[in-house]
C-alpha positions in Angstrom: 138.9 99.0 91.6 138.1 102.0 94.2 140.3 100.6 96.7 143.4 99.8 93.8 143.5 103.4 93.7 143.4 104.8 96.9 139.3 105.5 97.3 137.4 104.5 100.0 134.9 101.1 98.4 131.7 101.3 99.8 129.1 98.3 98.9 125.9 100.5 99.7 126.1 104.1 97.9 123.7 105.3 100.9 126.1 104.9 103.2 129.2 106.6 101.7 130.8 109.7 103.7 129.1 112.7 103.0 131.9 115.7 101.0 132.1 118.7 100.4 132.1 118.3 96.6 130.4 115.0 95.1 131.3 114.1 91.5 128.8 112.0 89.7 130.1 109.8 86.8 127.8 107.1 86.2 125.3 108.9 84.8 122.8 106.7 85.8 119.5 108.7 86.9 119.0 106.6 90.7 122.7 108.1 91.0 121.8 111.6 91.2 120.0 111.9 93.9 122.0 109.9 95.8 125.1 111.9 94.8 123.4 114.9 96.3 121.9 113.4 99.3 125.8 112.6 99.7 126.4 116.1 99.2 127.4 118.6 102.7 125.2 121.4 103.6 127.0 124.2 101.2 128.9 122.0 99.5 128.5 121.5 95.4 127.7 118.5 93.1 129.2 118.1 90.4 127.7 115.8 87.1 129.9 114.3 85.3 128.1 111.6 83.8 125.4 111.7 81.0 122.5 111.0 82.1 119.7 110.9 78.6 116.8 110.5 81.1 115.1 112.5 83.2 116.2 112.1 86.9 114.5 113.3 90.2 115.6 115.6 92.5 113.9 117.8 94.9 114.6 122.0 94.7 113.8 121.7 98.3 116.6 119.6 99.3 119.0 122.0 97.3 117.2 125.0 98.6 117.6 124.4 102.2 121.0 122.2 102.2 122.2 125.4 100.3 123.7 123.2 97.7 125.2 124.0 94.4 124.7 121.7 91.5 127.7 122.2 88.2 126.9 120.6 84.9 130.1 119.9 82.9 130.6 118.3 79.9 133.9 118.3 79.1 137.6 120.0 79.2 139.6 123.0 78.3 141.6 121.5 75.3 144.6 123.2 74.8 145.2 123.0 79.0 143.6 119.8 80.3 144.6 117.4 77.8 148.2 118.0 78.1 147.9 117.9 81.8 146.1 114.5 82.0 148.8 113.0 79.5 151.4 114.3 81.4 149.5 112.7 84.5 149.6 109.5 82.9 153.0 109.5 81.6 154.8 110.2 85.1 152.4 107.7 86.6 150.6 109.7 88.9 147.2 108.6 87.9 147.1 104.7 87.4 144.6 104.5 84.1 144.9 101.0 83.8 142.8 99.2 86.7 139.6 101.1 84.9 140.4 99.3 81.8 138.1 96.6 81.2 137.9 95.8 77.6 140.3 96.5 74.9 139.2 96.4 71.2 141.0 97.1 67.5 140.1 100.4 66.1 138.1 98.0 63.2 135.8 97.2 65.6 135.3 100.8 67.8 131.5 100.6 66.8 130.2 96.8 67.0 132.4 96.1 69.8 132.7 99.7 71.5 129.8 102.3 71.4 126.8 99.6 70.3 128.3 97.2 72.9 128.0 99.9 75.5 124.7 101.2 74.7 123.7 97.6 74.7 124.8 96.9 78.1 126.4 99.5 80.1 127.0 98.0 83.4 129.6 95.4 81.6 132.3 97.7 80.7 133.8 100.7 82.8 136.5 101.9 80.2 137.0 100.6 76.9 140.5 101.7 75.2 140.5 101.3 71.3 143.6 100.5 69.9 144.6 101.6 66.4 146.5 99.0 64.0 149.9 99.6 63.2 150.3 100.7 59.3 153.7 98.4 58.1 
């Protein structure tokens, strides 16, 4: 999927380029200290992804790499949202090669937030798809 969209693929995590600013969307708690081992002296992390459980890091390594580490949750509504539509209407972001499943809005919680919470590492993006009202 990385490469489909112009991102470097790496197969081992531990041996991706180090940046300037790393963004961490998985969530997943072995990911975080990864992400900031990835992370340049000075540079800034980034979390994305929710992570419920408690992950380890060490102060020292953000201490001395003079790191900065950015929670953040979400968006600015009446500015982001229109910008991202407007991203995926003129085709500069491709949305599509992250789709993995597609489900009817009927099913949003069976086959949508219980299905993910059951097991995560099968879906990547789920789209749910309201029926049409004749």
């Amino acid at each position: 999927v990385a490469a489909s969209l112009g991102l470097n693929a790496v197969e081992d995590a531990a041996e991706a380029p180090l940046g300037d600013v790393v963004v961490e969307c998985s969530g997943a708690p072995a990911a975080i200290p990864l992400a900031l081992d990835r992370t340049v002296r000075g540079g800034r992390l980034v979390l994305v992804g929710i992570c419920p459980e408690t992950a380890s890091i060490s102060p020292l390594d953000i201490v001395t790499g003079e790191r900065e580490i950015l929670g953040s949750l979400s968006h600015h509504w009446g500015t982001d949202f229109a910008a991202a539509v407007e991203l995926l209407a003129d085709g500069s972001v491709q949305a599509e090669p992250i789709v993995t499943h597609r489900i009817p809005l009927a099913h949003a919680l069976d086959h949508g937030l219980t299905a993910l919470a059951e097991d995560p590492g099968k879906y990547l993006k789920i789209v749910v798809q309201p029926e049409r009202i004749e």
